[in-house]
N, C-alpha and C positions, 0 to 999 in steps of 0.2 A: 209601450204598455206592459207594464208587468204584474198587475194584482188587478183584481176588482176588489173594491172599498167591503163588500159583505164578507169579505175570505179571512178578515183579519178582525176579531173580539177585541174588546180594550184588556191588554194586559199579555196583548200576544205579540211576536216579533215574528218575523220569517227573512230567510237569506233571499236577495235576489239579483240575478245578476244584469249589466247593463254594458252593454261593449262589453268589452274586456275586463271590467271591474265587479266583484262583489261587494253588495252594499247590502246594510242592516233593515231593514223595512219595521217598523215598530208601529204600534195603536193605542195611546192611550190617550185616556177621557173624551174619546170619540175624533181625537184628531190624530194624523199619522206623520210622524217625521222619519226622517233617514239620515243615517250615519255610516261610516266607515264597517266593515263587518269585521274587523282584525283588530284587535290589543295592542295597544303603538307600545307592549311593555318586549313580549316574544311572539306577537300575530298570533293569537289562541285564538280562535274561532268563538265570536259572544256570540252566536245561535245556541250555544249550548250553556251559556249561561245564563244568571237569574236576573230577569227584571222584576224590579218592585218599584215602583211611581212612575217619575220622570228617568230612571238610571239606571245602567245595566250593567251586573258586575262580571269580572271576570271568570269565566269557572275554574281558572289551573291556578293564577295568581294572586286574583282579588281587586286587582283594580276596578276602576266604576267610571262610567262615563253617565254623561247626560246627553241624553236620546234626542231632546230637544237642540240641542246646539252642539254636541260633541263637546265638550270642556272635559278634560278627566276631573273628576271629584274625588276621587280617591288613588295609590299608588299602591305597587310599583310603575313605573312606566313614569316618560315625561312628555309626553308629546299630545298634544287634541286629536279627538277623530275628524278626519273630513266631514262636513256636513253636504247636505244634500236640500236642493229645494222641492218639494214636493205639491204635484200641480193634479187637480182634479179635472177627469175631459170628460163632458159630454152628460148627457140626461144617465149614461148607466154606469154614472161615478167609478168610471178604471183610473187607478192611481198612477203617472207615469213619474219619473225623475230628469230633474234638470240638473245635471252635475256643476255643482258648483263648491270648489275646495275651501274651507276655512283656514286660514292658518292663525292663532294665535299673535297679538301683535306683541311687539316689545319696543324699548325705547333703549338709546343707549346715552353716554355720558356727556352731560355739558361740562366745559373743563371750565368755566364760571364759580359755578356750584362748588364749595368746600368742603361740605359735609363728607364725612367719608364713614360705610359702614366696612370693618375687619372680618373676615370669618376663617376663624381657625378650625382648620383640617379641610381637607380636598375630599369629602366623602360622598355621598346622595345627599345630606342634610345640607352641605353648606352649596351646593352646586342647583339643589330648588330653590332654595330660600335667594341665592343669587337672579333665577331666572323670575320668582313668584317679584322680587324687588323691582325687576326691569319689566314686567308685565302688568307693575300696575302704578309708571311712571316716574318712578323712581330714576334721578339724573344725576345725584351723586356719584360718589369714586366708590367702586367697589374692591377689594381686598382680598383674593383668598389665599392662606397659608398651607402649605403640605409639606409635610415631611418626605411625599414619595416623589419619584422621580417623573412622573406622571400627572398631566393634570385626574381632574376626577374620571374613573373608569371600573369597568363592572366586575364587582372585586369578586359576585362570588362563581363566576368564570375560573376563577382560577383554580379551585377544586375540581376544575370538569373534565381541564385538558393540560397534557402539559405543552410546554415550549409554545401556545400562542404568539402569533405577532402582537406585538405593543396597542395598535392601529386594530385591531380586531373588536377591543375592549372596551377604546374610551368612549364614552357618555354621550358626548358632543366633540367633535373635533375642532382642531386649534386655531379655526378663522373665524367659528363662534363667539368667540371669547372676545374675539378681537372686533368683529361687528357690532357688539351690543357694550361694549369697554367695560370689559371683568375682567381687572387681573389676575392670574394666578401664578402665586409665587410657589416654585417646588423646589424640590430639596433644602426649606427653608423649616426652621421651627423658634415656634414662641415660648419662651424658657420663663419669663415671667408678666404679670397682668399688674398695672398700677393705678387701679380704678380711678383715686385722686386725682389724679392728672390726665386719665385719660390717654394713655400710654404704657405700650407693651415692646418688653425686648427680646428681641428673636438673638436665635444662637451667636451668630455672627459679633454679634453686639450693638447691633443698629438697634434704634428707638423709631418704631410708628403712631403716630399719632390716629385715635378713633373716634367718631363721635354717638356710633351704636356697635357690639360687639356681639357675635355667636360664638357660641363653645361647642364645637361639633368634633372633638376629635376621633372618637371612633372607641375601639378600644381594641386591647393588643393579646395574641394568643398567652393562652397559659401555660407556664414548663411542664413537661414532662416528672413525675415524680417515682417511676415504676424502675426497674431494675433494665439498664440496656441504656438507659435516657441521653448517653453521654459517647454513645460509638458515634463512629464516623459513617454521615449517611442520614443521621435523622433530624429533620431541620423543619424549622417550624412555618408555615403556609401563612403568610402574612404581606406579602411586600412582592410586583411585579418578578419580581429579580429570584424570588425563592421558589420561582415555577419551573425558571433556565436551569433543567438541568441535562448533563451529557450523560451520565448513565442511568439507565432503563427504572423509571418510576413503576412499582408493581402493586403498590400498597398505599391505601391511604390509611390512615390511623384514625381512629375513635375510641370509647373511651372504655371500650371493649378488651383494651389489650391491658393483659398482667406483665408481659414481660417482654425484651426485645435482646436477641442473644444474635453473638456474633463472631466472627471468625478474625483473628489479627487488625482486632480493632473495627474493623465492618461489619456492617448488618449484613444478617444473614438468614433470620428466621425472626417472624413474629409470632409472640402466643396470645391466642383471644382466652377470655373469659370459660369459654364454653369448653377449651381444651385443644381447640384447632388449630395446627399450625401450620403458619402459611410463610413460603418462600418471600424473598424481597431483599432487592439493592436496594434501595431507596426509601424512606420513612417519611412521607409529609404528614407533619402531626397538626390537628388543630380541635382540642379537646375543651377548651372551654375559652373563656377573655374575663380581661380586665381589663375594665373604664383607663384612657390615657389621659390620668389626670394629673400627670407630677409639677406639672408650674403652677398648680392652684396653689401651691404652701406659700403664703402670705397674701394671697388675694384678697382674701377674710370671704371668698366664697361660702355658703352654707352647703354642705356636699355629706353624703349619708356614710354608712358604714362601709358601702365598698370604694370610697370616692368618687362616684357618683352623684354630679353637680344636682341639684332639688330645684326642679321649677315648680311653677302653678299651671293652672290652664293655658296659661298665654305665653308658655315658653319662657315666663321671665324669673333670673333670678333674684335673690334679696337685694343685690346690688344696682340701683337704676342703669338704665340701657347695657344692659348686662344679657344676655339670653343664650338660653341652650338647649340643643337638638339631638336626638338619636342615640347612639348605642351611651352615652357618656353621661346620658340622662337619668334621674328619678324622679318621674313625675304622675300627676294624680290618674288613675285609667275610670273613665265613667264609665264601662259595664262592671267596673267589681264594688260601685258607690265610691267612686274618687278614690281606694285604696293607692298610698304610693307602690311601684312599682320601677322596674327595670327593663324592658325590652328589646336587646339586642338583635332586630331587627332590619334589611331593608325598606319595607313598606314604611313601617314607621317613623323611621329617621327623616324617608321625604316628607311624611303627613309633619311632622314637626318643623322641616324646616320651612315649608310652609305658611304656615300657623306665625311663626318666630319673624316670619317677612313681611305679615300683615299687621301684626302689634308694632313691629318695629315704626310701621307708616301709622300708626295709629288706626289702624282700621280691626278695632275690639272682634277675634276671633279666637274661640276657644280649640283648645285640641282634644277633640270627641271621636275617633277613628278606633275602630275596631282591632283587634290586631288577628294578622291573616297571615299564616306561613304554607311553607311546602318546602318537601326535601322528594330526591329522588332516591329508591333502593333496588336494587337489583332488576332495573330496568320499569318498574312500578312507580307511581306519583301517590302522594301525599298528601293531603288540605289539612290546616289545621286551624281552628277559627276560635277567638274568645282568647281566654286565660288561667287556666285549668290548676293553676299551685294551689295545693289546701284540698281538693277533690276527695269525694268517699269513697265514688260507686261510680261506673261505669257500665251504661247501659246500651249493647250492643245491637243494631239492625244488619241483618244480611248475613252473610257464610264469612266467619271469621276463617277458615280454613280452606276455600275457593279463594280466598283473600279477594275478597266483593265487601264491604262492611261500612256502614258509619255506627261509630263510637260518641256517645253523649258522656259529659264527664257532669259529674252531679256535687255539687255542696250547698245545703241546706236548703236540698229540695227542689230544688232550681237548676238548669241547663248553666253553667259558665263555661264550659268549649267541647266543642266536637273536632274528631277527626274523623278521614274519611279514605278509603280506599278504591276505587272505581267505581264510586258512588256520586259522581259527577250529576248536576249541580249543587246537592245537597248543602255541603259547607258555604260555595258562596252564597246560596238563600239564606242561611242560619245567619252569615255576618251581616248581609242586609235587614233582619229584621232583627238583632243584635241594634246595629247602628239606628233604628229608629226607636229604639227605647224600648221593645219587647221582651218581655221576662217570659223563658220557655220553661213551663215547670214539669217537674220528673213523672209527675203523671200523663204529659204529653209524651213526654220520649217514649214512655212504657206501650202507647198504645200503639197499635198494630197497621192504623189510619194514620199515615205520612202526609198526608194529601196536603196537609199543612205547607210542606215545605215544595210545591210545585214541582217533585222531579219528574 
């Protein structure tokens, strides 16, 4: 017995534990189900995040589960929460739990079956859209290409620590791949796309043939332009192998630094913006990207100004069975009214590859996902929710200077993103009433009554 049925309102959740396991205990429209109480993205604790309906989001990363069956509905994260059966005892309704684990099914390859879909690049995009294909019976040959050394693995780890083990990182490990039959080919690249025939040739020289294709390749750091750019010592944070280093990494770089100065060819000193200057052997730079589009020249792809392949809702591009996912993307965002757009995101890239695995089967699924970031700084976290370019006014709640705060960013009168500083669950309620179509206007932000946002 862990609750009586009167303890919990529709729209409330409570942690609870059973043996040895914490589980999520939830109530809505008068029924109660249970799930997993940990984010299969980095185990954040959802008690402290925002439920709205059937689903409850993340509060550090954004993901979204469904309370009823545990299925993530939204990313980062790839994995379902356990469900749980929830059993009513007795004339004074105490709710107990029967542990019973869900696990998401999947299918893997009939070698019958011809069809074969390609996905170029090893990144989040082509590594859901592989799993989203085998979880909804897809028995085809699956394909994925990378350039890294690496099947798919969690790339932005690698700002966090240096020298990682390999095995620390990856996504899913390599008997995955090989249970549900996804190949991945690495250290492999597709140099050109021959839509006509349906056939692309990788480096090597070899010809694959496809019968559906994703373009997921990611996109790749920006040089250096600043004065220093070119000692020995400053290397750009992109690729497992740029993390291995033997002498002492002290400095990451941002986009803060004016200058990188050095001793017989070594780094030696970095200067920020502000006029600080901070020691360092080592320079891992990663100050902005660019879409890794160079084998589009003759594809007759449609791709925007920064090379940036252009889909629609459905991931598709102008070219039939052609589709594209994540950082390499421009495509429409419904909270800014379908404005095309670019976001170089994690969360994203899975919501797209996604989306891209469900048209691919024919199953009409638009890409409407919010977009939800977070960075760490100086031991502090960050939410960031919506899509804030073009902003006028920023309208602040809480002690910008206790650094406690959410931040509304306003154009034309209207909420389009907030961020948030120990303001937990603020931002991920705002993406969830974002994702159901609510327009927050600036006259709400203003008011002094939050209550809106259930923190």
């Amino acid at each position: 017995m862990v609750c009586q049925e009167a303890d919990l309102k529709d729209g409330q959740m409570k942690e609870v534990t059973v043996g040895d396991q914490k589980v999520l205990l939830v109530r809505t429209q008068g029924q109660y189900s249970a799930v997993g109480s940990q984010c299969s993205h980095y185990n954040a604790p959802l008690i402290k995040g925002a439920l709205v309906g059937d689903r409850v989001r993340c509060p550090f990363h954004g993901a979204c589960f469904n309370v009823r069956t545990g299925d993530i509905e939204e990313y980062p994260g790839l994995d379902s929460l356990p469900s749980y059966k929830v059993k009513h005892v007795g004339r004074e309704q105490f709710t107990s739990l029967k542990l019973k684990k869900r696990v998401k099914e999947m299918c893997s390859m009939v070698p019958d079956i011809k069809h074969t879909i390609l996905l170029i690049g090893g990144g989040p995009a082509s590594l859901v859209c592989a799993e989203t294909l085998r979880q909804n019976c897809y028995q085809g040959r699956i394909i994925m290409v990378t350039r890294d050394n690496l099947p798919p693995f969690d790339k932005p780890k690698l700002s966090k620590a240096m020298n990682l083990d390999s095995s620390s990182l990856l996504l899913r490990p390599s008997d995955f791949y090989q249970q549900y039959g996804i190949e991945v080919w690495t250290q492999k690249e597709v140099m050109s796309v021959n839509p006509a025939d349906k056939v692309v040739k990788l480096g090597d020289g070899t010809l694959q043939h496809y019968d559906q294709l994703l373009i997921s390749t990611g996109c790749r750091a920006r040089s250096l332009d600043c004065p220093g750019w070119d000692l020995k010592g400053v290397k750009l944070l992109q690729r497992y192998e740029d993390m291995l280093e033997e002498e002492n990494v002290k400095f990451y770089m941002n986009d803060g630094v004016t200058e990188i100065q050095g001793e017989n060819g070594k780094v030696k000193w970095v200067v920020l913006k502000t006029g600080i200057v901070l020691e360092a052997d080592v320079v891992i730079a990663g100050i902005g990207v660019i879409p890794n589009s160079d084998f589009l020249a003759g594809s007759k792809l449609e791709v925007d100004s920064r090379k940036a392949v252009i889909v629609d809702k459905f991931m598709r591009t102008n070219i039939p069975d052609i589709f594209s996912a994540g950082d390499v993307t421009s495509f429409p965002l419904t909270i800014r009214g379908d404005q095309r757009v670019n976001v170089g995101h994690w969360q994203m890239s899975q919501a797209q590859g996604r989306v891209a695995a469900l048209n691919m089967l024919k199953t009409p699924t638009r890409c409407e996902s919010v977009p939800f970031f977070w960075t760490v700084l100086l031991g502090k976290s960050i939410r960031y929710t919506g899509y804030g370019e073009g902003f006028t006014e920023i309208i602040f709640k809480g002690n910008v200077e206790e650094r406690k705060f959410l931040a509304f960013y306003i154009k034309d009168e209207v909420v389009v993103a907030a961020a948030s500083l120990m303001f937990d669950p603020a931002v991920a309620r705002l993406a969830e009433l974002m994702a159901t179509g609510q327009i927050l206007t600036k006259a709400q932000a203003q008011a002094d009554d939050l209550s809106w946002l259930q923190m």
